[in-house]
mmCIF file of the C-alpha atoms, coordinates in Angstrom:
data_MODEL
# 
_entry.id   MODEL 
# 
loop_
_atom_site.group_PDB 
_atom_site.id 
_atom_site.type_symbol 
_atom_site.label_atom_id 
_atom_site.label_alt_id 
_atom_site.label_comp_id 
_atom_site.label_asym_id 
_atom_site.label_entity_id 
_atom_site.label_seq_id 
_atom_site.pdbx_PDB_ins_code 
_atom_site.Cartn_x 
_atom_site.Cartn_y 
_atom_site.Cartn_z 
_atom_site.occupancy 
_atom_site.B_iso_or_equiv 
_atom_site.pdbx_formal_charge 
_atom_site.auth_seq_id 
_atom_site.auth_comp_id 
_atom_site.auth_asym_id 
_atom_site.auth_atom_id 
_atom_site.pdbx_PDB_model_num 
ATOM 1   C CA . UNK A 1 1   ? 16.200 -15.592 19.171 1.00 0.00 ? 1   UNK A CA 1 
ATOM 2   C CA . UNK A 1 2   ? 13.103 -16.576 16.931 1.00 0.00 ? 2   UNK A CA 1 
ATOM 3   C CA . UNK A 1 3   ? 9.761  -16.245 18.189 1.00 0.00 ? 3   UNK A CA 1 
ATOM 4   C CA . UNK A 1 4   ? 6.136  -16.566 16.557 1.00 0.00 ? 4   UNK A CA 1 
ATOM 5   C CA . UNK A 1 5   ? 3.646  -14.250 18.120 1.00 0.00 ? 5   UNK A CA 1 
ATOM 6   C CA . UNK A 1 6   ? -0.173 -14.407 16.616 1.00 0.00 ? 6   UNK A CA 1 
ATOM 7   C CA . UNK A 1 7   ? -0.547 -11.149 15.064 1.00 0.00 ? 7   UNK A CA 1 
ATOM 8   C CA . UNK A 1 8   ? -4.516 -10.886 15.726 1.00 0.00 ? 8   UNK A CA 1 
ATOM 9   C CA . UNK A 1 9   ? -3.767 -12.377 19.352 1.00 0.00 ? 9   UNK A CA 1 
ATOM 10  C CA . UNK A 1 10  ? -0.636 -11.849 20.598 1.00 0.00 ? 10  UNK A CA 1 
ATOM 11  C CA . UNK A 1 11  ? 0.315  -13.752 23.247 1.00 0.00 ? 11  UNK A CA 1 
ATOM 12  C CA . UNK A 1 12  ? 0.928  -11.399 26.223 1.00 0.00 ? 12  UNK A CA 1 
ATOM 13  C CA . UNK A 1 13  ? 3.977  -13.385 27.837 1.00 0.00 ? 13  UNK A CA 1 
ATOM 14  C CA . UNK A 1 14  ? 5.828  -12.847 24.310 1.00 0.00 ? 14  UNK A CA 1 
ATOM 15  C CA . UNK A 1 15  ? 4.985  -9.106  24.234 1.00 0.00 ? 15  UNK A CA 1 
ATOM 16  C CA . UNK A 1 16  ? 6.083  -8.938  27.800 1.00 0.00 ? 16  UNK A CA 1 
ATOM 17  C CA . UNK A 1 17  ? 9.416  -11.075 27.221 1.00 0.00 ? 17  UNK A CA 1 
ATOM 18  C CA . UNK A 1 18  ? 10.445 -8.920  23.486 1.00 0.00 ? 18  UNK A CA 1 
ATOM 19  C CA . UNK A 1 19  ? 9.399  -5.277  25.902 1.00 0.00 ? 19  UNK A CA 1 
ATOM 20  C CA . UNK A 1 20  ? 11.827 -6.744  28.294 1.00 0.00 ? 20  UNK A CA 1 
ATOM 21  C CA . UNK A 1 21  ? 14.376 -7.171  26.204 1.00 0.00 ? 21  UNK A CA 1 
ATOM 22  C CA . UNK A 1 22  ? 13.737 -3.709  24.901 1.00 0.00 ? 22  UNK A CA 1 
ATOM 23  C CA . UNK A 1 23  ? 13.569 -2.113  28.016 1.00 0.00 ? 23  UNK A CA 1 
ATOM 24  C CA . UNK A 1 24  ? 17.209 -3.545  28.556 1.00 0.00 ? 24  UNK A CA 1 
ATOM 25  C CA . UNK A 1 25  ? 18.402 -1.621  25.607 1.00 0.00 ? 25  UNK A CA 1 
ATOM 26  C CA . UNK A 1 26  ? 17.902 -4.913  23.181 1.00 0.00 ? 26  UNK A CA 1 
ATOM 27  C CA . UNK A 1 27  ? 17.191 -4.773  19.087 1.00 0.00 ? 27  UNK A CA 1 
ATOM 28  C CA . UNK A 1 28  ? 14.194 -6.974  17.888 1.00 0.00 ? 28  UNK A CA 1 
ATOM 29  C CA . UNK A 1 29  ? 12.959 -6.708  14.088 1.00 0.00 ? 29  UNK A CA 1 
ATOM 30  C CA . UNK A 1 30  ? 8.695  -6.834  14.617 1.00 0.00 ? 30  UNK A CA 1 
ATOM 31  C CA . UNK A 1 31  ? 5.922  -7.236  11.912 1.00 0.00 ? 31  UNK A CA 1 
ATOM 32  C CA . UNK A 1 32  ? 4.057  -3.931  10.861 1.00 0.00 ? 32  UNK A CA 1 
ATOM 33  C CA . UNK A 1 33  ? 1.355  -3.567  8.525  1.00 0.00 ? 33  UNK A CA 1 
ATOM 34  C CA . UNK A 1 34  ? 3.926  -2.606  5.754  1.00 0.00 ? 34  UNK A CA 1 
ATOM 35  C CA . UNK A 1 35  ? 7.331  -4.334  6.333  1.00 0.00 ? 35  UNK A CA 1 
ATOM 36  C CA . UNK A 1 36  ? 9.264  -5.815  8.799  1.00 0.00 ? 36  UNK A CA 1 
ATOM 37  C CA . UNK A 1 37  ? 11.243 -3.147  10.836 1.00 0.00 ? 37  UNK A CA 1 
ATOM 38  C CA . UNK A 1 38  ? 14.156 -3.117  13.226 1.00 0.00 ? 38  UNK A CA 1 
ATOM 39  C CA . UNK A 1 39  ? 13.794 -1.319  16.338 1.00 0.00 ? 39  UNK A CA 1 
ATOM 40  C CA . UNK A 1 40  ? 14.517 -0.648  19.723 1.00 0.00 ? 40  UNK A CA 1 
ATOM 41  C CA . UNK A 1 41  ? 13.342 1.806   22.818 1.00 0.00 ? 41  UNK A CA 1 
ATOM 42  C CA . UNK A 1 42  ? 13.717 5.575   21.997 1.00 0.00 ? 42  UNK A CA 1 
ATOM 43  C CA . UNK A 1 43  ? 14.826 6.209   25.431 1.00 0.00 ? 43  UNK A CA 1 
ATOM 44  C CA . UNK A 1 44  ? 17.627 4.371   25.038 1.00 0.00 ? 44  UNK A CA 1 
ATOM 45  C CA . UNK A 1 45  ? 20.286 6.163   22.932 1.00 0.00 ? 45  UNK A CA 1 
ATOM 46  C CA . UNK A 1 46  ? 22.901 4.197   22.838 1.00 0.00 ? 46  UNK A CA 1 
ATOM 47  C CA . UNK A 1 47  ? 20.385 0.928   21.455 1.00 0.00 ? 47  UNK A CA 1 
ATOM 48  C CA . UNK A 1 48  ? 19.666 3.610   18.564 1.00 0.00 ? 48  UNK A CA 1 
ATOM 49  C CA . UNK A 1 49  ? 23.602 4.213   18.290 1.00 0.00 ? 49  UNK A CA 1 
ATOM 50  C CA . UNK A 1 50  ? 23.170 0.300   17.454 1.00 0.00 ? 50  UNK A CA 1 
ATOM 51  C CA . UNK A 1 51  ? 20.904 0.417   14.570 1.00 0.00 ? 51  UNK A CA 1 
ATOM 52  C CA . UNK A 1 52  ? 22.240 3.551   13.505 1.00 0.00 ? 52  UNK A CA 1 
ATOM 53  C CA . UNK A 1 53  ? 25.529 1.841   12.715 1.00 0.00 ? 53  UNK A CA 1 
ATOM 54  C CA . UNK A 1 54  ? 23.477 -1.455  12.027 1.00 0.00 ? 54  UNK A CA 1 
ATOM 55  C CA . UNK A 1 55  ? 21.992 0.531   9.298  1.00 0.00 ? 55  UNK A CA 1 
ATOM 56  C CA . UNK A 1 56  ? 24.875 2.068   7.788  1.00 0.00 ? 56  UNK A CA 1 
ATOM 57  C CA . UNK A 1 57  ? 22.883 5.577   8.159  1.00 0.00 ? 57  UNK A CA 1 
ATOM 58  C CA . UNK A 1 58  ? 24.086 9.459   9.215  1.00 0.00 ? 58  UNK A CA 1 
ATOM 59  C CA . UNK A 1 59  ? 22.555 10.389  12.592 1.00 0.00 ? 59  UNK A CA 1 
ATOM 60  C CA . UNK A 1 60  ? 21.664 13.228  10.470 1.00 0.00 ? 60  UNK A CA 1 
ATOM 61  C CA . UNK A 1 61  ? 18.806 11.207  8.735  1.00 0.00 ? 61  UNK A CA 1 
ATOM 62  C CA . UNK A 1 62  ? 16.849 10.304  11.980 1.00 0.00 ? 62  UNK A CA 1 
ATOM 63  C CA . UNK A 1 63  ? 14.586 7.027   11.910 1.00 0.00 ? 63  UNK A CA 1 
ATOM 64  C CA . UNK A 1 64  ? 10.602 7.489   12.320 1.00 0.00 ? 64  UNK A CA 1 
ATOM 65  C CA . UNK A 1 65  ? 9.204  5.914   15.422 1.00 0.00 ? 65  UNK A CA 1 
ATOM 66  C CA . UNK A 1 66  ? 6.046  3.979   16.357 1.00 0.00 ? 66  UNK A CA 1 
ATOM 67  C CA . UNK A 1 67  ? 3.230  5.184   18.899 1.00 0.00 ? 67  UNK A CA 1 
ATOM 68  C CA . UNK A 1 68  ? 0.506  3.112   19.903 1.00 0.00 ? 68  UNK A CA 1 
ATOM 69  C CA . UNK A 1 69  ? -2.239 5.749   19.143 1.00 0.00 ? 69  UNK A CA 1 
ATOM 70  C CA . UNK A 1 70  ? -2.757 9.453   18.630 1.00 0.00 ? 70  UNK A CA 1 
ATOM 71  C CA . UNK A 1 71  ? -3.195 10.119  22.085 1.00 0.00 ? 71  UNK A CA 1 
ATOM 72  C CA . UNK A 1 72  ? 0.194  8.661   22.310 1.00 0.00 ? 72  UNK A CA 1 
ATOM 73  C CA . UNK A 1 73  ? 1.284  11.091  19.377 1.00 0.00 ? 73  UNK A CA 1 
ATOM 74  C CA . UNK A 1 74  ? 0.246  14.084  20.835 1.00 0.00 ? 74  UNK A CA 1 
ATOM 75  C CA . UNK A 1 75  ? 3.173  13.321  23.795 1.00 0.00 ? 75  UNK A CA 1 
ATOM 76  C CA . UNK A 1 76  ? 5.677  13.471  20.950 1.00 0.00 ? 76  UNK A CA 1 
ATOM 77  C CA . UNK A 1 77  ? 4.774  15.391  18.534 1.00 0.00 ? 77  UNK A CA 1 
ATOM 78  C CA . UNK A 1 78  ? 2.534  19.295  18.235 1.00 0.00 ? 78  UNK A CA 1 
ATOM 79  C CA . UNK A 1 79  ? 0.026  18.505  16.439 1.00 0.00 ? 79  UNK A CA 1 
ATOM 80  C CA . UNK A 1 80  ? -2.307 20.604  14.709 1.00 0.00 ? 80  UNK A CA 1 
ATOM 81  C CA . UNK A 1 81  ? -6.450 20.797  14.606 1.00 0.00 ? 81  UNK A CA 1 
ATOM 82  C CA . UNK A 1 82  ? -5.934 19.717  10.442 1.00 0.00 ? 82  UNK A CA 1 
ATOM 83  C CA . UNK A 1 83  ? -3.162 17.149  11.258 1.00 0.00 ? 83  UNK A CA 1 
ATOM 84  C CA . UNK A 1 84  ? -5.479 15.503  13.702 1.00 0.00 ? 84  UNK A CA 1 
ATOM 85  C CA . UNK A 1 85  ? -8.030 15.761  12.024 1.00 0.00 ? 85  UNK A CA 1 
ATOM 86  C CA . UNK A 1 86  ? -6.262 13.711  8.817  1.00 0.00 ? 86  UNK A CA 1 
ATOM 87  C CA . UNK A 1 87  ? -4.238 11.482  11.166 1.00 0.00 ? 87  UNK A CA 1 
ATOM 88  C CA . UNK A 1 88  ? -7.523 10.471  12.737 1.00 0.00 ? 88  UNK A CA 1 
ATOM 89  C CA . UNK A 1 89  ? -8.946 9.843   9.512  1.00 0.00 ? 89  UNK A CA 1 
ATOM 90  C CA . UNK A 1 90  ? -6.662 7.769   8.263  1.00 0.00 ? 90  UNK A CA 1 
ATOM 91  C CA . UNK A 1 91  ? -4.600 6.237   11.768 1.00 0.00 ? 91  UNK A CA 1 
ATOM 92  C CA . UNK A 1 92  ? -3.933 3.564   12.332 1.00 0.00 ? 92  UNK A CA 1 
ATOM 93  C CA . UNK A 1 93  ? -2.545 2.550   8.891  1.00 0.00 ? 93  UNK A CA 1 
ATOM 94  C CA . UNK A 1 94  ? 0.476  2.556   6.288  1.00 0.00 ? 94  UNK A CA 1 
ATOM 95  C CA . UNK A 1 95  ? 1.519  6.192   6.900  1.00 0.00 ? 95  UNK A CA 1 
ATOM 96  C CA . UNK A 1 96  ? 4.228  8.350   8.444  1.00 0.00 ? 96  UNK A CA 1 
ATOM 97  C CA . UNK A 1 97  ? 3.422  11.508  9.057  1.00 0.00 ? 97  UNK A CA 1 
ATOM 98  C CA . UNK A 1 98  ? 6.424  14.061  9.904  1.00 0.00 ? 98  UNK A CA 1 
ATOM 99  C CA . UNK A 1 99  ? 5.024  16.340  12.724 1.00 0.00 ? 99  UNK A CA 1 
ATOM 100 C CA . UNK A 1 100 ? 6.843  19.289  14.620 1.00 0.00 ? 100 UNK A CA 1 
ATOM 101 C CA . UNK A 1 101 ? 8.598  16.743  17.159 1.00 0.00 ? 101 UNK A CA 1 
ATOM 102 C CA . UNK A 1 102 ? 8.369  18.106  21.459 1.00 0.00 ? 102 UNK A CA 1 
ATOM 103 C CA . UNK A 1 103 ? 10.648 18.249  24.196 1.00 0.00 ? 103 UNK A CA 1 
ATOM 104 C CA . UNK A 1 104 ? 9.321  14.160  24.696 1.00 0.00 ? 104 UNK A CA 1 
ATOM 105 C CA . UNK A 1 105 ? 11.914 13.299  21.362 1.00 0.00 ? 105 UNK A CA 1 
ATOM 106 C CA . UNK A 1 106 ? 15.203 12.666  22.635 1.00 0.00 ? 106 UNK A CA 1 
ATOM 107 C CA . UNK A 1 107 ? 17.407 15.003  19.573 1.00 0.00 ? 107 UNK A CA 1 
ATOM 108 C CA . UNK A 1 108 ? 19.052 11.739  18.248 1.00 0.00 ? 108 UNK A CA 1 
ATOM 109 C CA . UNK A 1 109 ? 15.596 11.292  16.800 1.00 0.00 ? 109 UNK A CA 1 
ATOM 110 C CA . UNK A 1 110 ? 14.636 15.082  15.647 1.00 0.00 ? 110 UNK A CA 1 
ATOM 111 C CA . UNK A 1 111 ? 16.260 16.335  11.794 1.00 0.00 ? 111 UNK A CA 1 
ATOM 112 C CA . UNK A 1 112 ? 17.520 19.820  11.845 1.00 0.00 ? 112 UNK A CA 1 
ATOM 113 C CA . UNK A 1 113 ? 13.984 22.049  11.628 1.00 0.00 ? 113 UNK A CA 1 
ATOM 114 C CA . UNK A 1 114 ? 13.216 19.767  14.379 1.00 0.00 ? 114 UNK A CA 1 
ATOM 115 C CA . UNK A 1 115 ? 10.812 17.257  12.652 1.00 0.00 ? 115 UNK A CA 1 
ATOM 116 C CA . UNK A 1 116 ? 10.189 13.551  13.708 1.00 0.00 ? 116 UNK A CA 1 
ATOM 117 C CA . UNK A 1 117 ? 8.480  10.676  11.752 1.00 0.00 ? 117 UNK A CA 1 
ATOM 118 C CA . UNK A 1 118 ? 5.542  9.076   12.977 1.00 0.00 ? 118 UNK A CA 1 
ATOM 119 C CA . UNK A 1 119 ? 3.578  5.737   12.651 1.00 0.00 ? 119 UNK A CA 1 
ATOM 120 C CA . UNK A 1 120 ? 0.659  4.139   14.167 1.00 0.00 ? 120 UNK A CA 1 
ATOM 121 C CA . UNK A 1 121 ? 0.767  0.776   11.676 1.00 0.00 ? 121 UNK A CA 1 
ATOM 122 C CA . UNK A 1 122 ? -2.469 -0.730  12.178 1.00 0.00 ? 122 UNK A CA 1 
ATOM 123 C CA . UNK A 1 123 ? -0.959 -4.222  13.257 1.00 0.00 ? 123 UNK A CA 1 
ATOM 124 C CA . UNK A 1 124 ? -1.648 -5.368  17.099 1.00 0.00 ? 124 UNK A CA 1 
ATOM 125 C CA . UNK A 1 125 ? 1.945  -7.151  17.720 1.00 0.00 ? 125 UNK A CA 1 
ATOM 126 C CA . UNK A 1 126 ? 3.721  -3.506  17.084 1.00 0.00 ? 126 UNK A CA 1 
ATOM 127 C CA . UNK A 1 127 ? 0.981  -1.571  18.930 1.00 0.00 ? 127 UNK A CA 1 
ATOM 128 C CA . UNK A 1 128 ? 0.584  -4.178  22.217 1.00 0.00 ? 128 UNK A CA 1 
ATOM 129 C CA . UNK A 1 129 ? 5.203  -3.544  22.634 1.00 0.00 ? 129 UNK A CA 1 
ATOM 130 C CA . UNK A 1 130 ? 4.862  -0.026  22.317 1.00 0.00 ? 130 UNK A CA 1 
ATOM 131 C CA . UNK A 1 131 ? 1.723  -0.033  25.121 1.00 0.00 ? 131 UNK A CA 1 
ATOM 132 C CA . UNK A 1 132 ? 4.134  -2.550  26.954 1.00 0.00 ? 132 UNK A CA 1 
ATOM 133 C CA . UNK A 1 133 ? 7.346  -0.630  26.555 1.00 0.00 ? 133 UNK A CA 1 
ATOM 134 C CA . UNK A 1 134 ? 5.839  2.659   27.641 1.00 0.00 ? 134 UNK A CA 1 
ATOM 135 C CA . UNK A 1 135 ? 7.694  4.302   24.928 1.00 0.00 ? 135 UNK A CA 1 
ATOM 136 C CA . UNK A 1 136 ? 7.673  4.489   21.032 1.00 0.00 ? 136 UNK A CA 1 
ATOM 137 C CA . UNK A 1 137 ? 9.830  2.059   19.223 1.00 0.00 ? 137 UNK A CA 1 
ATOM 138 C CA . UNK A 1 138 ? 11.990 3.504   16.315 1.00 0.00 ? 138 UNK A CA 1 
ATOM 139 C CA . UNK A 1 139 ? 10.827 1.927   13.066 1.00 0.00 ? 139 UNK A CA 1 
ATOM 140 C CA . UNK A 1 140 ? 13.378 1.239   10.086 1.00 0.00 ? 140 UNK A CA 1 
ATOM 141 C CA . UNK A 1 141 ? 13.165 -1.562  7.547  1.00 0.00 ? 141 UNK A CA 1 
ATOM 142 C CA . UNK A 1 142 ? 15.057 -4.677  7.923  1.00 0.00 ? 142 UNK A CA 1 
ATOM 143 C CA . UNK A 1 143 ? 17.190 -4.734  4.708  1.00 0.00 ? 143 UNK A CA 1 
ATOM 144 C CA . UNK A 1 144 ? 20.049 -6.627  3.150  1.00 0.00 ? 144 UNK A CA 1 
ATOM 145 C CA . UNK A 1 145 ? 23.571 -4.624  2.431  1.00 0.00 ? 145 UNK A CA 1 
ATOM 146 C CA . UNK A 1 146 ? 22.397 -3.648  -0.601 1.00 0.00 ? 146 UNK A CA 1 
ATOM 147 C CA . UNK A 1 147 ? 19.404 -1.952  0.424  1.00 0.00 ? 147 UNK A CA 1 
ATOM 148 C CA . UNK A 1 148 ? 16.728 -4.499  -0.178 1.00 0.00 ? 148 UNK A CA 1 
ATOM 149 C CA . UNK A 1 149 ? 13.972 -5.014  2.084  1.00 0.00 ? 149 UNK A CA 1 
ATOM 150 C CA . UNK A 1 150 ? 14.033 -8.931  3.673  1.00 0.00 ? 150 UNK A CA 1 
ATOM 151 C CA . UNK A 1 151 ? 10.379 -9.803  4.020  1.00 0.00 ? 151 UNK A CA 1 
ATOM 152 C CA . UNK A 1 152 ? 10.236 -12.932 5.577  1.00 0.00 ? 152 UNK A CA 1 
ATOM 153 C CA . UNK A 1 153 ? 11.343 -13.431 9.909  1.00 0.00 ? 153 UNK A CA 1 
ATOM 154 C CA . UNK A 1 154 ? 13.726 -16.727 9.008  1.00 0.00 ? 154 UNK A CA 1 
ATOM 155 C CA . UNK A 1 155 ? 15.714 -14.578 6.820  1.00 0.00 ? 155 UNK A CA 1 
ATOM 156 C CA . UNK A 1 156 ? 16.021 -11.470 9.059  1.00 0.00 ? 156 UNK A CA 1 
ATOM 157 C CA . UNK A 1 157 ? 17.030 -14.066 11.644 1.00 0.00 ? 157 UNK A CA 1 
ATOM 158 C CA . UNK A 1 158 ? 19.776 -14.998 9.764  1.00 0.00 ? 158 UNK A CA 1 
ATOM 159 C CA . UNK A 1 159 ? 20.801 -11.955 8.359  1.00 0.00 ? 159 UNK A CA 1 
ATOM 160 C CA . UNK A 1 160 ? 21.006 -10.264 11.610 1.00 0.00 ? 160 UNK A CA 1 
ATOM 161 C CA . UNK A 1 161 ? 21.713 -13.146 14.557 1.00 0.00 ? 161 UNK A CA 1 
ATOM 162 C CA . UNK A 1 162 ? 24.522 -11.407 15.777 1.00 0.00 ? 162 UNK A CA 1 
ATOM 163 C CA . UNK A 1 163 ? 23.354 -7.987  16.082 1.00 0.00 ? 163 UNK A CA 1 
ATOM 164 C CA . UNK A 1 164 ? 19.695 -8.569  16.969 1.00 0.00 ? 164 UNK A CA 1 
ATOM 165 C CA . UNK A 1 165 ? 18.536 -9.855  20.242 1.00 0.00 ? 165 UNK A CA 1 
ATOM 166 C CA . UNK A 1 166 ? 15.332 -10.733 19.237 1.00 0.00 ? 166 UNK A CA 1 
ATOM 167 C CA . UNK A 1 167 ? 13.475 -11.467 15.852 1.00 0.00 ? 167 UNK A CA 1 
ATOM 168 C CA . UNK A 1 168 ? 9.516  -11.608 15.949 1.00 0.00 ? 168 UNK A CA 1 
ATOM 169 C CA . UNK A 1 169 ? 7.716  -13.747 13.439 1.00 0.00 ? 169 UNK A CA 1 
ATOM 170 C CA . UNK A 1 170 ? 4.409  -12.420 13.320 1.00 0.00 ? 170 UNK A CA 1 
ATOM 171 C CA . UNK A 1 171 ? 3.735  -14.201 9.731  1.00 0.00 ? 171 UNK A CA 1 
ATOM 172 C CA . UNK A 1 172 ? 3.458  -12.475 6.304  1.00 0.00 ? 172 UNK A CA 1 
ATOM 173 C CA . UNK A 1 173 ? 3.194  -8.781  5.747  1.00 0.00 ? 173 UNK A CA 1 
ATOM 174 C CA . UNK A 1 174 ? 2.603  -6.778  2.703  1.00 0.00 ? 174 UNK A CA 1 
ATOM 175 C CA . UNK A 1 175 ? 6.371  -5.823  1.919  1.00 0.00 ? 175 UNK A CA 1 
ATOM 176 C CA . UNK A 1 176 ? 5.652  -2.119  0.596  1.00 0.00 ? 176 UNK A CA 1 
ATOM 177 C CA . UNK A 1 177 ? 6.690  0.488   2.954  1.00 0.00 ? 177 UNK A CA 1 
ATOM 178 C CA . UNK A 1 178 ? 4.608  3.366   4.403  1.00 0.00 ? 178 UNK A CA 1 
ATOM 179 C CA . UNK A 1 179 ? 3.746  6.593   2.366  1.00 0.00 ? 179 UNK A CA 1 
ATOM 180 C CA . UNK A 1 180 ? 5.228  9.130   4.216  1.00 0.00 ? 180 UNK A CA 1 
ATOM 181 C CA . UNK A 1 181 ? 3.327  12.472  4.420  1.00 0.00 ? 181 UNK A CA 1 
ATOM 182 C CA . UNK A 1 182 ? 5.009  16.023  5.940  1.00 0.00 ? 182 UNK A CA 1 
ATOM 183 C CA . UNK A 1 183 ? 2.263  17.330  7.809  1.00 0.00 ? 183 UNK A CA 1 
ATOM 184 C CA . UNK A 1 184 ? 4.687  20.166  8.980  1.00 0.00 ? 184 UNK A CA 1 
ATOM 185 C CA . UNK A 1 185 ? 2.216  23.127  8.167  1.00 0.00 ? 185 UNK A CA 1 
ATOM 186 C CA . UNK A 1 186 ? -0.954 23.493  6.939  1.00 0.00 ? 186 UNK A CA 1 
ATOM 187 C CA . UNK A 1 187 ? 0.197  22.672  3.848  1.00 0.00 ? 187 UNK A CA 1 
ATOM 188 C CA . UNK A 1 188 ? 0.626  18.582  3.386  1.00 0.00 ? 188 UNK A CA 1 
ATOM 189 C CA . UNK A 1 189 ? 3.844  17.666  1.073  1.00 0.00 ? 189 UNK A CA 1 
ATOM 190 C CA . UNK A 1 190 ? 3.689  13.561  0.263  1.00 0.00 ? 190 UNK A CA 1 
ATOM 191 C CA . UNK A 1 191 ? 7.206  13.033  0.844  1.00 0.00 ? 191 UNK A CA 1 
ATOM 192 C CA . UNK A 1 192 ? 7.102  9.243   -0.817 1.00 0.00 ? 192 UNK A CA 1 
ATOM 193 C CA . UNK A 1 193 ? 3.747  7.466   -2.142 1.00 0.00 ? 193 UNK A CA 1 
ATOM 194 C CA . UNK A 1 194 ? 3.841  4.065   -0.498 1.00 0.00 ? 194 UNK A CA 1 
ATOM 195 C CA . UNK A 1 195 ? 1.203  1.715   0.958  1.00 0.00 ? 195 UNK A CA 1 
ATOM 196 C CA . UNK A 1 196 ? -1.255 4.242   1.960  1.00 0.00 ? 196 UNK A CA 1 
ATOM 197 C CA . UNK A 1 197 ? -3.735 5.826   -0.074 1.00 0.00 ? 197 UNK A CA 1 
ATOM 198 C CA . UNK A 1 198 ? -2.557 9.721   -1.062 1.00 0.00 ? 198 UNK A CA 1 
ATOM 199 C CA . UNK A 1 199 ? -5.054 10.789  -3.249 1.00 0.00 ? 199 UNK A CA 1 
ATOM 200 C CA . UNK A 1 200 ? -6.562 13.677  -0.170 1.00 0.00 ? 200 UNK A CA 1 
ATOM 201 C CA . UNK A 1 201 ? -3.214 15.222  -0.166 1.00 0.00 ? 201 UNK A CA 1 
ATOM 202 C CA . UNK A 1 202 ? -3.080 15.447  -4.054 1.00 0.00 ? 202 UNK A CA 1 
# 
């Protein structure tokens, strides 16, 4: 299923319809302020099973997940006075940060020192399903078998009609993904220089 939410308005019914399908355990690839991503509730462990295998991935490489704010990340994540203070500086926007992950993040979703990657993508159709859902969405870029990112919703529709239940076309996005930034101690460790800016952490 193919379906065009505005991505400055987005139509509440739609949100509602693409949380339900989540809520059910369902896969929908959304727009984010980087790339498209796949997803699906992180409740719901046997949905990320799905992508897992979807995605060709180990379970020991866990995917980063979406919150709608950092109100929300503080649920899911211990979070410092200097990693609030930087998230809040630079939230919501092209970043992951990789936070100490709490009892909230089921252990599918935590790597081995107990870390999980999180994004508040400053893009309203991602943030309005998460507040829907109730729960962070995992976030991993829609690619092709060999590894390349598929920018455009008619293409991840057919690429992945069979094993997603939903495919959101919330128009162009920039096709870069996130810079992704350990925020693990006090010390901050750019882990990949994407989108976002990373010149304070240099």
């Amino acid at each position: 299923m193919l379906i065009k939410i505005n991505p400055e308005n987005p139509q509440q019914r739609l949100i509602e319809k693409a949380a339900d399908i989540l809520k059910s355990g369902g896969i929908i690839a959304y727009p984010t302020d980087t790339i498209y991503g796949i997803g699906c509730d992180i409740m719901n462990k046997k949905a990320i099973e799905k992508i897992y295998r979807l995605k060709n991935r180990d379970e020991k490489s866990p995917f980063s997940f979406i919150c709608s704010d950092l109100t929300n990340i503080s649920d899911y994540a211990k979070v410092s006075n200097y990693a609030y203070k930087t998230m809040k500086r630079l939230l919501p926007g092209p970043y992951t940060f990789i936070l100490p992950g709490s009892r909230m993040v089921p252990k599918i979703m935590l790597t081995k020192r107990k870390t999980a990657g999180i994004r508040v993508p400053d893009h309203n159709i991602c943030i309005e399903l998460v507040k829907r859902l109730g729960n962070p969405i995992i976030s991993t870029s829609a690619t092709n078998p060999e590894g390349e990112i598929i920018n455009d919703a008619s293409l991840i529709h057919d690429h992945f009609k069979n094993t997603v239940d939903m495919v959101i076309d919330g128009g162009p996005v920039p096709g870069e993904p996130s810079s992704v930034i350990s925020l693990f101690d006090e010390n901050p460790e750019i882990l990949r220089e994407g989108l976002g800016d990373v010149s304070i952490f240099e």
